[in-house]
C-alpha angles and dihedrals in degrees: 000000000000133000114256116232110273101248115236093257096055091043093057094056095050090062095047087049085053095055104043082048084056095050095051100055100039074070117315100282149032111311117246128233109258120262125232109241104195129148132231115285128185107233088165130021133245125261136220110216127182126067110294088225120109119266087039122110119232122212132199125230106187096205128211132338141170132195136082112351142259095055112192122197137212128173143218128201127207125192110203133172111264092280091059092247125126105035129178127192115253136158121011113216145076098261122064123190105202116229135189096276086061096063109117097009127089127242120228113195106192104207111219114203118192138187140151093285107043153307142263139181131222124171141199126194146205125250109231118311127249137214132271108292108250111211122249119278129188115241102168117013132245121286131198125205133186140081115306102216131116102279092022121137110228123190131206122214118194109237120228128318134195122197146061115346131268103046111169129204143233126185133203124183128217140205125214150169128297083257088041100256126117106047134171134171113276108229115255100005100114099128129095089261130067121188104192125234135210088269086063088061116116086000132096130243136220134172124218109212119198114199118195136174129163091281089063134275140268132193124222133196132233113220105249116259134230124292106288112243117220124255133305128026122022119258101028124181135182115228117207083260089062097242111127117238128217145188118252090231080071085060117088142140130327082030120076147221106238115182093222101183139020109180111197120202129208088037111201092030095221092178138053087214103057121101106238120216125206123184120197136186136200137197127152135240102294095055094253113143112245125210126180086043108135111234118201117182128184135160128257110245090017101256103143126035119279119243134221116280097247129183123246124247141226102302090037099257132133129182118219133191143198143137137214115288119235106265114274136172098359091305112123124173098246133236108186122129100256100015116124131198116213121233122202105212119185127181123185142130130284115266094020123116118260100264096018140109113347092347118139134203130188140172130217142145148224126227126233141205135196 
């Protein structure tokens, strides 16, 4: 009698019963992916961080590894002369606090790395190691430089320091009072530079420098400066008017000299024989007073005497005087009732060339009268 055809179903769970039979007997359960078995191997080498002077404390950073993980790490350290000769073991761990034997002599720290299959070793090592850092100590105080004038820019320099390199350096800046008492820490004005501002007017400036390196840190004081001036030129001074003076030596180019006033008295001149007075002021182009400018004044044909160039003073003001020539030539001072007689007036600086630089010129004229 022949065998009828296995149906699908049936089929299906023969070759399920197969497999699970295989697997049973390859070792009672499911077989399991094979692990990598790889040891430990150094792909960047370990560092040394902290400063190599005594008192300071190493440590060790153990650098990159690959292989089996976990990777676990211990660490060695070797203290040998400065040629790296004659080592002994010391301290294990990965941190080393320098003391006073290691001075001149190098460190070696020899990295262990450790897995299941197996272990390696990789080392790093100090250059030669210094002495015990010393603080900073001042020597020669802070400084400041600069002009000390409203918008200005001042700059501290921080005198001279003693002990261990690198010091850095901090800055604060203090405000006090016009005799350089009183002084407390401006608010925000903590870099090297100062630009100082309308509340500095009439008032002095220091600067408190802190100096710090790894031994500790120590502050030193700048002396005060002078009273700070307002904007603008330099020497500036306020006139009972209310109008600021200032030296000619404050006046340069693109600014100019300009010859404001000439007073004439008497006015109208009524005699040959009186001396006649004319007062003249100067200021510049920005309507500042200048003092120290040299004023010359002649007249135009030259019919009086011709006074000193003189300079002018604090309010900007000079007084020149002069009186009619004898008649010469044909040329008479004239007094005739609207007749006027011309006056050349010139203001500069000293040592410039006449006509040149800030230099004015004007001119006017004063009246007579038979």
């Amino acid at each position: 009698m022949s065998k009828l055809p296995l149906r699908a179903r049936d089929l299906t769970t023969a070759l399920v019963a197969s497999v699970l039979t295989t697997l049973t007997l390859a070792g009672g359960g499911f077989a399991e992916p094979t692990r990598s078995e790889v040891a430990p191997r150094n792909e960047s080498p370990p560092t040394i961080s902290g400063a190599q002077r005594v008192g300071a404390t190493l440590t060790a950073n153990p650098g990159r590894w690959a292989g089996s993980t976990p990777i676990s790490f211990s660490y060695q350290w070797v203290r040998c002369n400065a040629q790296l000769a004659n080592c002994s073991n010391r301290n294990r761990g990965r941190f080393y606090r320098l003391g006073g034997s290691d001075q001149g002599r190098r460190l070696v720290v020899v990295v262990t790395a450790r897995n299941s299959d197996g272990a390696a070793n990789a080392q790093a090592n100090t250059g030669v190691i210094a002495a015990r850092a010393t603080a900073p100590r001042n020597t020669s105080i802070p400084t400041i430089s600069g002009t000390l004038r409203e918008g200005e820019t001042l700059t501290a320099n921080p005198g001279v320091w003693t002990g261990t390199q690198p010091i850095a350096f901090t800055y604060q800046w203090q405000r006090c009072d016009g005799n350089g008492g009183n002084c407390a820490s401006i608010g925000g004005a903590t870099s090297r530079n100062y630009t100082v501002t309308s509340a500095d007017v009439s008032r002095s400036v220091r600067v408190v420098v802190r100096a710090t390196n790894p031994a500790g840190a120590r502050s030193a004081t700048s002396a005060p400066t002078g009273v700070a001036q307002p904007g603008g030129p330099a020497g500036q001074v306020r006139l009972p008017d209310g109008r600021i003076s200032i030296p000619i030596e404050s006046v340069s180019l693109p600014a100019q000299l300009v010859i404001e006033q000439v007073l004439f008295s008497p006015n109208p001149v009524r005699s040959r024989r009186t001396t006649i007075s004319a007062r003249v002021r100067v200021v510049d182009t920005r309507g500042f007073v200048v003092r120290g400018a040299l004023v010359y004044m002649r007249s135009t044909p030259l019919l009086t005497t011709t006074p000193t160039e003189t300079a002018t003073a604090t309010d900007g003001w000079v007084l020149l005087r002069m009186r009619a020539r004898a008649p010469r030539a044909g040329l008479v001072f004239p007094l005739r009732r609207g007749v006027n007689v011309q006056f050349y007036v010139q203001a500069r600086r000293a040592g410039e060339r006449l006509l040149y630089g800030v230099t004015a010129t004007r001119l006017v004229q004063v009246r007579t009268s038979g």
